[in-house]
C-alpha positions in Angstrom: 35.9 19.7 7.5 37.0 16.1 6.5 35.6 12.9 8.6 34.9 9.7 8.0 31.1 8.6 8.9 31.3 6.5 12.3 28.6 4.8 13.9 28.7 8.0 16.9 28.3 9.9 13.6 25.2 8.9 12.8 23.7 8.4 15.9 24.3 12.0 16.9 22.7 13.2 13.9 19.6 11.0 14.4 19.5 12.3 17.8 19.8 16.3 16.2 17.0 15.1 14.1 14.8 14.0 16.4 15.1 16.7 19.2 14.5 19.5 16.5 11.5 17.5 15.0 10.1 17.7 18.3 10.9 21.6 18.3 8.5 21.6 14.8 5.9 19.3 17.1 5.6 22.4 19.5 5.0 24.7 16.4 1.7 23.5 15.0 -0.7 25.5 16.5 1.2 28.5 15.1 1.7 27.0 11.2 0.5 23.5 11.3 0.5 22.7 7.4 4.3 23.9 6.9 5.1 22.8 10.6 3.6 19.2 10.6 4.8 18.5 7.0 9.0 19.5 7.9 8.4 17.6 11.6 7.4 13.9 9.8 10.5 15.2 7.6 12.7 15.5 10.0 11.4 12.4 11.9 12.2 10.4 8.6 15.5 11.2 8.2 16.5 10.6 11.8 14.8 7.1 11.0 17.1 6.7 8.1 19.8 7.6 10.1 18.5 5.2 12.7 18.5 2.1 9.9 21.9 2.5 9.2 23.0 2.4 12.8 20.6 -0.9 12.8 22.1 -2.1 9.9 25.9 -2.2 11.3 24.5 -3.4 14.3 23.0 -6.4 12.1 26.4 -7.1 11.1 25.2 -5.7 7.0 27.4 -2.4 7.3 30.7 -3.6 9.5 31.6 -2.8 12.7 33.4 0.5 14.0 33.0 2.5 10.9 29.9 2.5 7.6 32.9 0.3 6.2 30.4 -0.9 2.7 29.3 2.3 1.9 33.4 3.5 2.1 34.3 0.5 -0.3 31.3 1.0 -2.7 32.7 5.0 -2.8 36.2 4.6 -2.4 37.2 4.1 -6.1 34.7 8.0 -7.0 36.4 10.0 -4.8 35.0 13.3 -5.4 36.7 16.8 -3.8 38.9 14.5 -1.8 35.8 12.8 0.1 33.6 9.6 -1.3 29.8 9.7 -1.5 29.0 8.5 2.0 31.1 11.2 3.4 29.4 14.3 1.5 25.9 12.6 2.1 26.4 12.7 5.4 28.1 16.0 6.0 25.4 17.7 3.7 23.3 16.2 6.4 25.6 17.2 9.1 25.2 20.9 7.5 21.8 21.0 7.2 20.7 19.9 10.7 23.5 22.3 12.2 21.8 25.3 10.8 18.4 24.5 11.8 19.3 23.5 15.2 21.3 26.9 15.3 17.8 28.4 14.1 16.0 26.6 16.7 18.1 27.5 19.3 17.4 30.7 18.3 13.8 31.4 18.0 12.8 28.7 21.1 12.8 28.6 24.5 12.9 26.0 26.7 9.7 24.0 27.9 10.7 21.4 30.8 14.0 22.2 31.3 16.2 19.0 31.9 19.4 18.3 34.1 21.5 19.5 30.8 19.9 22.7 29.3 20.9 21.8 25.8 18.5 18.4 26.0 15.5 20.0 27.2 12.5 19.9 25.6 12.1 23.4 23.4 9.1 25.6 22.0 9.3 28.0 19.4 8.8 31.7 20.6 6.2 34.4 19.8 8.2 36.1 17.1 8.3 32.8 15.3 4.3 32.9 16.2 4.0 35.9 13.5 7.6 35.6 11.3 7.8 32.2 10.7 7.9 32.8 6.4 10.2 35.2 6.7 13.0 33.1 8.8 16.1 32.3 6.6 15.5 28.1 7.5 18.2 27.1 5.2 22.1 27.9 5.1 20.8 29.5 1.1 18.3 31.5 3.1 15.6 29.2 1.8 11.6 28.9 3.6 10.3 26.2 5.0 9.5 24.3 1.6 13.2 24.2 0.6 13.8 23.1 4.0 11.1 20.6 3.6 13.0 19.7 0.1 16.0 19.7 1.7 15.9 16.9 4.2 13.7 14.8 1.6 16.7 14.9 -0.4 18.9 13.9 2.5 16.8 11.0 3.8 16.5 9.5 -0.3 20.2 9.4 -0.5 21.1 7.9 2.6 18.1 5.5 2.0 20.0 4.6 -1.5 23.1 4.5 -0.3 22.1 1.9 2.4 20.3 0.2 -0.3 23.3 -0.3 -2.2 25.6 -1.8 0.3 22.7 -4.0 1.7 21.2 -5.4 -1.6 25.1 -6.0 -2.6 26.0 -7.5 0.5 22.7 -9.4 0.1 23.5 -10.7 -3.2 27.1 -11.1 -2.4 28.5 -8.3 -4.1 27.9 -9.7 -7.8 28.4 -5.8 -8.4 32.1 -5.5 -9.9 34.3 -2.4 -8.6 33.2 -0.5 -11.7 29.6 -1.2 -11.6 29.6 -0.2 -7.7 31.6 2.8 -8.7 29.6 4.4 -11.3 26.5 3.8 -9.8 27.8 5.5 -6.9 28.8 8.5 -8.7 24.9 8.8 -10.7 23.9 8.9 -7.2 26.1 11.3 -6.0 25.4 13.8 -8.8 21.9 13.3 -8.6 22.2 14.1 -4.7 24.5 17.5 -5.5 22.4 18.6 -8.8 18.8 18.6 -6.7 20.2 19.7 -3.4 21.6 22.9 -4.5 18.2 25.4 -4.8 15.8 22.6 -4.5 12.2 23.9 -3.9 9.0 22.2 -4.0 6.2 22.6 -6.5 4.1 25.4 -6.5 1.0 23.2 -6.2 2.7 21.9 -2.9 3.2 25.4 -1.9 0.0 26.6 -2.3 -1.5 23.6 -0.7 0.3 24.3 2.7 -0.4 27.7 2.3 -4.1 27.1 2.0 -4.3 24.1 4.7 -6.4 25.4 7.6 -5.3 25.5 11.3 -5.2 22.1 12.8 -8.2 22.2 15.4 -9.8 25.9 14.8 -11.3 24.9 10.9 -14.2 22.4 11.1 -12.8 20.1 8.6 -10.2 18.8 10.8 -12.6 17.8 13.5 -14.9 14.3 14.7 -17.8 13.7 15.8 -17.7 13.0 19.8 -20.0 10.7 21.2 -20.9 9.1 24.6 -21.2 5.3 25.1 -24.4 3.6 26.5 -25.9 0.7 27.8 -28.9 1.7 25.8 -26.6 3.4 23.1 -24.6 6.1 21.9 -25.0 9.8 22.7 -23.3 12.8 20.2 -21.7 14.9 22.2 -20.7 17.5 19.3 -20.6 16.9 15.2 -17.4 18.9 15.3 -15.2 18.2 18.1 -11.3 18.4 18.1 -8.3 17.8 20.2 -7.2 21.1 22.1 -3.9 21.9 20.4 -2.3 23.0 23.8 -3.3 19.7 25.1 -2.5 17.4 22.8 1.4 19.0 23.2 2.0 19.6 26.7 0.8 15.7 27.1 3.4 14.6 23.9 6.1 15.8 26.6 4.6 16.1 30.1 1.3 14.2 31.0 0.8 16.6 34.2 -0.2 19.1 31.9 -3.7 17.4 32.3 -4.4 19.1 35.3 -4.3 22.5 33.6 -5.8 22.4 29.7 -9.0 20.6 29.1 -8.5 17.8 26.4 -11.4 18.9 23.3 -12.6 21.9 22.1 -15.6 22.5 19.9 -15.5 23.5 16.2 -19.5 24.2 16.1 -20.7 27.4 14.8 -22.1 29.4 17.3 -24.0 32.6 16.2 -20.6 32.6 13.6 -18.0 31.6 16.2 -17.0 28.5 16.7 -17.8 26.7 20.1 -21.8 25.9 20.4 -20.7 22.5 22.4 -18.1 24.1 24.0 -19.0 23.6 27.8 -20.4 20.0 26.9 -16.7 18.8 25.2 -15.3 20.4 28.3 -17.1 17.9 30.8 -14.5 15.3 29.5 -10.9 14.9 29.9 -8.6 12.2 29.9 -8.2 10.3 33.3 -4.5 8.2 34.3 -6.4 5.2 33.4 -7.6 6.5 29.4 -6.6 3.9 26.7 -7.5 4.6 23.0 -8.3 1.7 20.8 -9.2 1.3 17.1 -12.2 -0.2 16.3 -12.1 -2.9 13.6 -14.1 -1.5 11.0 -14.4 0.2 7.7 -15.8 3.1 9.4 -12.3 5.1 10.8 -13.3 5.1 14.3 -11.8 4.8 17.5 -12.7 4.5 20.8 -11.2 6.3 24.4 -11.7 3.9 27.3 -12.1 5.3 30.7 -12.2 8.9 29.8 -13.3 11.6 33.0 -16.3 12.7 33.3 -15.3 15.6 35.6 -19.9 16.4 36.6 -20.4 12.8 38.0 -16.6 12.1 38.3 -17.1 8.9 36.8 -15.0 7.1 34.2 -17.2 6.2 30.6 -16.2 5.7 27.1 -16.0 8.3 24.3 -16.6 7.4 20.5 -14.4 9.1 17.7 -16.0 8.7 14.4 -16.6 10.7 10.9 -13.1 11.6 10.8 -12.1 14.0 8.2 -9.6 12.3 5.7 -7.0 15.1 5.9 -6.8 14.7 10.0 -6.5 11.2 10.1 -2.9 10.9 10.3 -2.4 13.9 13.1 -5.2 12.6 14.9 -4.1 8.9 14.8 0.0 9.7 14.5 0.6 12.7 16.5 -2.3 12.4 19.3 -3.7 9.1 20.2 -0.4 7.1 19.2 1.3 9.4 21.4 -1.5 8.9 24.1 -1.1 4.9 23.9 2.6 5.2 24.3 2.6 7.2 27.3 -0.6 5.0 29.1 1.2 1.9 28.2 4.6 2.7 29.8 3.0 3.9 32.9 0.8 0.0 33.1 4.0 -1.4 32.2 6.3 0.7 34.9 4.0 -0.8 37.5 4.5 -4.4 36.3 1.2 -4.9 35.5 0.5 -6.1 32.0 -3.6 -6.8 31.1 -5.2 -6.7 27.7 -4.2 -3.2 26.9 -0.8 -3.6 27.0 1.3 -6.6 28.2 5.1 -8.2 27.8 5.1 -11.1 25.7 6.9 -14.5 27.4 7.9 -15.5 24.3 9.7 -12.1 22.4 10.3 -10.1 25.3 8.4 -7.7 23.3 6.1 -4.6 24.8 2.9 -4.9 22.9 0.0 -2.2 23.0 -3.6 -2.9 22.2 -3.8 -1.5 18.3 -7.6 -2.3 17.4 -11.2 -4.4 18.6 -13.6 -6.3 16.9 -15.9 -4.4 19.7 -18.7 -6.9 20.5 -21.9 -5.4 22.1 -24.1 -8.8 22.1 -21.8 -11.7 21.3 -19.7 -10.9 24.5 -21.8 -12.3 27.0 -23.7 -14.7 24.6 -21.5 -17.6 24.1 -23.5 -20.8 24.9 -20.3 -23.9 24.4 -17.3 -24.0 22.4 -16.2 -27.0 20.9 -12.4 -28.1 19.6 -12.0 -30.6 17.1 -9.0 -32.1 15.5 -8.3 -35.6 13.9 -11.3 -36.9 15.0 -11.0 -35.9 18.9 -13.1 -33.4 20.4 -13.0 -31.1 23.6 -15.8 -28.4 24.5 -16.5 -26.1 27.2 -19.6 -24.3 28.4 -20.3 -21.4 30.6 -17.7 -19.0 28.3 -17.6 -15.8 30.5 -16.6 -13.4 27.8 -15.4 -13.5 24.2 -12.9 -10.3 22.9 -11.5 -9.7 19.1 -8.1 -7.9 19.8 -5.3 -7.3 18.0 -2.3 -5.9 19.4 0.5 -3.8 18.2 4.5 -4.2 19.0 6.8 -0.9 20.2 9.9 -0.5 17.8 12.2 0.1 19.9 13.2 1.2 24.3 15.1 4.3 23.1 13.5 7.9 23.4 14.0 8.9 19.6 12.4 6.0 18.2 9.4 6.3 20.4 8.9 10.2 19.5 8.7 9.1 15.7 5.6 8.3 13.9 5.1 4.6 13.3 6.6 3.5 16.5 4.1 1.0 17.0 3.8 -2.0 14.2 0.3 -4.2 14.3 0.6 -8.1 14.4 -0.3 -10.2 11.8 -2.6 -11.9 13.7 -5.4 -11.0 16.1 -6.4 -13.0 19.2 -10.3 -14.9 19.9 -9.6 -14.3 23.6 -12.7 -16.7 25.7 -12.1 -16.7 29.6 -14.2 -19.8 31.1 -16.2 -19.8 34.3 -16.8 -22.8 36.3 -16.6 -26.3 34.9 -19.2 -28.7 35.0 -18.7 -31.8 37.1 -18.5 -33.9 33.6 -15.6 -31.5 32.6 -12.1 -32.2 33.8 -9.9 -29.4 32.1 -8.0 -26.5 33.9 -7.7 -24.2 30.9 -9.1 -20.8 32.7 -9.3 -19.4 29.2 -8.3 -20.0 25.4 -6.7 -17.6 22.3 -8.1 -18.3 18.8 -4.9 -16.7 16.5 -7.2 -15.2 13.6 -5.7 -14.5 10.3 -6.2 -12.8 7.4 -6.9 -15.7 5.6 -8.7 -17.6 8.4 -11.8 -19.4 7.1 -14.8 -18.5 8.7 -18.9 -19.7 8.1 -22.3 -18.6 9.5 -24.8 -21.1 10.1 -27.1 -18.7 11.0 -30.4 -20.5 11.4 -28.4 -22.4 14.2 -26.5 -19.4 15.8 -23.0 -20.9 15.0 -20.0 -19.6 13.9 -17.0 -21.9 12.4 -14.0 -21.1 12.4 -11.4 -23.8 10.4 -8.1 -24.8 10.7 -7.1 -22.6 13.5 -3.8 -22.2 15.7 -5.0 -22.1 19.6 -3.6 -21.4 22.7 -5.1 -22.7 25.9 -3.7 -21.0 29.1 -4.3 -23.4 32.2 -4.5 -22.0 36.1 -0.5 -22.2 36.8 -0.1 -20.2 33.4 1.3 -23.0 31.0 0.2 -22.4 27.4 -0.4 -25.6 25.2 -0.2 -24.9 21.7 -2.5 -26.8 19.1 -2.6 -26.6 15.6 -4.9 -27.1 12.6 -8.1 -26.6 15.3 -11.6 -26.3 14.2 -13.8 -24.5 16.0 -17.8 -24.3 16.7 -19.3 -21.6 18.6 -22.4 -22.0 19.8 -24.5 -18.6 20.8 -27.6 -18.3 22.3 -29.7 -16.2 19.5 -28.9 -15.0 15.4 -28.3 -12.1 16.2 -25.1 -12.2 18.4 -23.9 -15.3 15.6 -24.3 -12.5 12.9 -22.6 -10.0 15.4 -20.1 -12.6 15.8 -19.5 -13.5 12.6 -19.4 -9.7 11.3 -16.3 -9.1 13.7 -14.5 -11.5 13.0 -14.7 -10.6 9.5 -14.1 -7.2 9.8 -10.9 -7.9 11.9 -9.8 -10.3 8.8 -9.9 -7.7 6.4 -8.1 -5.3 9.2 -5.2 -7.6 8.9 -5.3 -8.0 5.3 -4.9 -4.4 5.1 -2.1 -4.3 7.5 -0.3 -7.1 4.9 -0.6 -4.7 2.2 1.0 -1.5 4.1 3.8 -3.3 6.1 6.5 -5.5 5.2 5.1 -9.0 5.9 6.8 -11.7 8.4 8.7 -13.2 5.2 10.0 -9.7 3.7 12.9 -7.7 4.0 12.9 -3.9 3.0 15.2 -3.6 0.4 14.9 0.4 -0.2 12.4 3.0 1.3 12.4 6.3 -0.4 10.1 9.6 -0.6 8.6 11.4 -3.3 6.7 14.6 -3.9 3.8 12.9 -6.9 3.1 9.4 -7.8 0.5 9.6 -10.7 -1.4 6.9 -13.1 -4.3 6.8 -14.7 -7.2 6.9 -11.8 -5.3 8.8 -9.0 -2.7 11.2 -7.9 -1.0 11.4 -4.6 1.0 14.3 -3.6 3.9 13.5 -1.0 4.3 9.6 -0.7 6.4 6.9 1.0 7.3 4.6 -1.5 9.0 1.0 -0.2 10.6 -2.0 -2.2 10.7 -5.2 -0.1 12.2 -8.8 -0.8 10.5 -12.0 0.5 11.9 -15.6 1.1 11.3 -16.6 -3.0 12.9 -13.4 -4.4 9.4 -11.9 -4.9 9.6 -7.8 -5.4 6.9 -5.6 -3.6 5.8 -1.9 -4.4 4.4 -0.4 -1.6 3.2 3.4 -1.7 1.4 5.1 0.7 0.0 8.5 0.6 1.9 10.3 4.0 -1.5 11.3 4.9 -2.3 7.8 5.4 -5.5 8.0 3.1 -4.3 6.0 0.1 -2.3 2.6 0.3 -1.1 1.2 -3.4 0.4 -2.9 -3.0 1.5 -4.8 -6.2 4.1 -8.2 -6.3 6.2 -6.7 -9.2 6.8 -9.0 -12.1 10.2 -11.4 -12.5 11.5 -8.8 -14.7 10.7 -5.6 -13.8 14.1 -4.6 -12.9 15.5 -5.8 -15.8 12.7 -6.1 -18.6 14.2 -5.8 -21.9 12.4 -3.1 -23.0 14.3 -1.2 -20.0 10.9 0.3 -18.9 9.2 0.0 -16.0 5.5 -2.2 -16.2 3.3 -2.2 -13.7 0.7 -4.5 -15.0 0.7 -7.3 -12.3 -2.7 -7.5 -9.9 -2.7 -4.5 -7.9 -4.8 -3.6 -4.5 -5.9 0.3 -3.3 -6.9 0.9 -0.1 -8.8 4.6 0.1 -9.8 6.4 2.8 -12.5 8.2 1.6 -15.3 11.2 3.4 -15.8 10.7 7.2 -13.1 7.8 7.0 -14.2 5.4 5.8 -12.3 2.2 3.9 -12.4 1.1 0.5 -10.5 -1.7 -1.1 -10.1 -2.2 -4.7 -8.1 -4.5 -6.7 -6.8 -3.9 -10.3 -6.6 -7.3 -11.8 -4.2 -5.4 -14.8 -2.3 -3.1 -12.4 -1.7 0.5 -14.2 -1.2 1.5 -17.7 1.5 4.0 -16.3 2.7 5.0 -13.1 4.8 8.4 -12.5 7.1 9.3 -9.9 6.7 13.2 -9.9 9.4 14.9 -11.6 12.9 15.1 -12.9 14.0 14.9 -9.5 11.6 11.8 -8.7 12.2 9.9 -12.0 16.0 10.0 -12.0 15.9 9.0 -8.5 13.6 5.8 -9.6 15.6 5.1 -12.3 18.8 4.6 -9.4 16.4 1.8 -8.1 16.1 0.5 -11.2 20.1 0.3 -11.9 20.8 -1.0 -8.4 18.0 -3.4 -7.9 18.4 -5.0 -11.5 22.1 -5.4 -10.7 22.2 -6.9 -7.9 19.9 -9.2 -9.6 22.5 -10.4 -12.2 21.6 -11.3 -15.6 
């Protein structure tokens, strides 16, 4: 079969992608380490696919056909087809035969108007043969698979990579240049395709990787919010596996499958709290939120209490590091997603999720500085700038949120993981009461925009806060917004304590949105590659599995990003001018380098490595001759 890649091409496959991942979603109470590791496989290469389709759309690839990626190939024709062609069929190949499995060993959950789109779950046979299905068309297991698709989303990530960085630096790669480098990547792409498996120390670790919700290490503690405090609920509580699916595709399902389960020890069995978990279900009106803190926690806002029938607040905290991204990805994204389109649906936005004026954009509440004393306990607040000065007393309320933007309206992009992208900002949100007779403002309420590098002081003897050189918005009663830059603000409070409560929210949201910088591309960066490996190594860590991301910013700057695909280690360093083209023709990775480490119970460290590493390793063979393609393509494009 001979064809050349259209844009329908890849679309389709992205969409083949996607509705098997979702197959693999179904499957993790059966196998979840195998499952869950091929499903955020599978959802990565339908995002790759989905980048390319983006990029022509951009104008970067051409309209009607991937028109770059057939110049950079067409002069290394290999069997009668260029590279993009046999990347793409490979993928073509490898997405047929699973779907063929699929179709196979599923059945259908909610059946739709066209039987072939409905939503599907894997059958009991699959329940109890899963290792010995042939999941590959070389009969490989689920690793291969696994291997497999890795393979296929790293070469259609390089292959974009090459046409956009050329097009980006326009085209200083000559003919022959473009051609060779598009044959090394080819052969790379056939040479570790063909019998590709894993390492055994990967195998082993998804054999040994315990049932998602039965083994007590993927578990929380559960607790009950109080006017007087917190109540635990259970130590060891978890998301009901049957739940937490049916709701992914149908939230009715909530009528039938209680939402936690216990992982207690109970005279050997698990479920001491069982009944107590049970009380509590998720209502139409349930909204999780991160908290702002260092501490992984989250909270579950208007959750069921089906004894009193009363809606309260649930606390998720002492997560264990190895749940943290099925918990956060899988479950309670999933859950904000599906809350948020139903407010939205109705046409009525509030501060859990809203449409902005200005983008058009949906935005979802993604974490609170959660204030327990400072909320009610502003006494004035006072604007200054240039020697003018406005205040206002009687502030009803004060709320640290930050908020989060959907990707994208279509279906496949909301089933993937990282739909949902934070700001880089947060929002001071203080809604006023009545005015005094000696103030003559309509503002009903104003937005400090907090940043990560906001400046912000405690004056604690007086119970202030300062906040300097601020952006602010001030909404007035017919809903204008006047902007007003360069702002600095006094908050007044009426005791120490809720300054220092204050003060320590604020500060903890800072550092949230510091984090965010270092994990995602910033508002002046442009990916330039995105890639997977199976080991990135140096001298004080080792992460097994990682997303590893190159972007550009507005000055030409390099960034290495690498993050652990269990979301518990973050690695961010500016790369120096030359590391692309040093010429020692080695790689250094000496500059100033911050970790993030999410460490027992989930909670955050930063460090910062002023020297960067003595040596980083990307896995393999396979990993370090795909690196070294990066290396070729970005130092290129570069020129001398």
């Amino acid at each position: 079969m001979s064809f050349s890649p259209s844009i329908g091409d890849v679309v389709l496959l992205a969409q083949i992608a996607w509705k098997i991942a979702q197959a693999f979603t179904k499957g993790r109470n059966s196998a979840p380490a195998e499952f869950c590791e091929v499903e955020n496989q599978l959802y990565s290469l339908s995002a790759a696919l989905e980048a390319i389709r983006r990029a022509q759309d951009e104008g970067h690839l051409g309209r009607g056909s991937i028109s770059k990626l057939e110049s950079l190939g067409k002069e290394v024709e290999l069997y009668g087809q260029n590279t993009a062609d046999r990347v793409i069929q490979n993928c073509l190949r490898t997405l047929t035969h699973l779907d063929k499995v699929v179709q196979k060993y599923s059945v259908i959950l909610h059946p739709s108007t066209s039987p072939s789109q409905g939503l599907r779950c894997w059958n009991k046979y699959v329940v109890k043969n899963w290792k010995k299905i042939e999941w590959t068309t070389e009969k490989g297991d689920l690793n291969t698979l696994r291997s497999q698709i890795t393979v296929h989303t790293n070469s259609l990530n390089l292959l974009l990579g090459v046409a956009v960085n050329s097009q980006a630096s326009e085209i200083k790669m000559s003919v022959e240049k473009s051609s060779k480098m598009i044959k090394e990547l080819y052969e790379w792409y056939e040479s570790n395709l063909k019998g590709s498996e894993l390492t055994t120390d990967v195998t082993l670790r998804a054999e040994s990787s315990a049932i998602v919700g039965s083994d007590i290490h993927y578990t929380f503690q559960l607790g009950l919010r109080k006017d007087q405090g917190e109540e635990i609920i259970c130590r060891h509580a978890g998301f009901n596996n049957h739940w937490s699916q049916g709701f992914s595709t149908n939230p009715g399902c909530i009528e039938v499958e209680h939402m936690l389960v216990c992982a207690c020890k109970d005279h050997g069995e698990p479920g001491l709290h069982q009944s107590a978990v049970k009380r509590y279900d998720v209502s139409y009106l349930t909204f999780p939120v991160r908290l702002a803190t260092a501490k992984r926690s989250w909270l579950l806002y208007k959750t069921s209490d089906k004894v009193t029938n009363q809606l309260v607040t649930m606390s998720i905290t002492n997560i264990d590091p190895g749940y943290i991204q099925i918990l956060e990805e899988a479950i309670l994204q999933g859950l904000a997603i599906k809350q948020a389109d139903m407010i939205l649906s109705q046409g009525i936005g509030n501060n859990l999720a809203y449409i902005s004026t200005d983008t058009n954009e949906e935005r979802i509440i993604a974490s609170i500085g959660e204030l327990r004393i400072a909320r009610k306990s502003v006494e004035s607040i006072t604007f200054s700038q240039a020697g003018r000065m406005y205040s206002r007393k009687h502030v009803e309320n004060i709320q640290i949120l930050q908020y989060q933007t959907m990707s994208s309206n279509t279906a496949i992009e909301r089933g993937q993981l990282e739909a949902l992208q934070p700001l880089d900002y947060a929002e001071v949100l203080l809604v006023y009461g009545e005015q005094d007779d000696d103030e003559e403002s309509d503002i009903t309420n104003s937005a400090l925009l907090l940043k990560r590098n906001t400046v912000l002081r405690l004056d604690g003897r007086n119970a202030i806060v300062q906040v300097d050189s601020i952006q602010t918005l001030g909404t007035l009663a017919d809903q204008e917004v006047i902007i007003a830059h360069n702002m600095n603000v006094t908050i007044q409070l009426t005791s120490k304590e809720a300054a220092r409560e204050l003060y320590e929210k604020l500060e903890g949201m800072r550092m949230e949105l510091f984090v965010g910088s270092l994990r995602y591309p910033r508002s002046d960066e442009t990916i330039a590659l995105r890639l997977q490996v199976e080991a990135v190594q140096c001298e004080n860590m080792y992460i097994s599995d990682a997303d590893v991301t190159i972007t550009t910013d507005a000055q030409g700057k390099h960034r290495l990003i690498i993050e652990s695909r269990n979301k518990c280690t973050l690695i961010s360093q500016v790369l120096a001018d030359d590391f692309f083209n040093s010429p020692s023709g080695t790689s250094k990775f000496s500059m100033p380098t911050y970790v993030v480490q999410i460490e027992d119970h989930g909670i955050r460290s930063l460090y910062k490595y002023e020297h960067g590493f003595k040596h980083l390793i990307f896995g393999g063979t396979r990993d370090g001759g795909m690196f070294k393609l990066v290396r070729d393509l970005m130092s290129t494009n570069l020129g001398p």
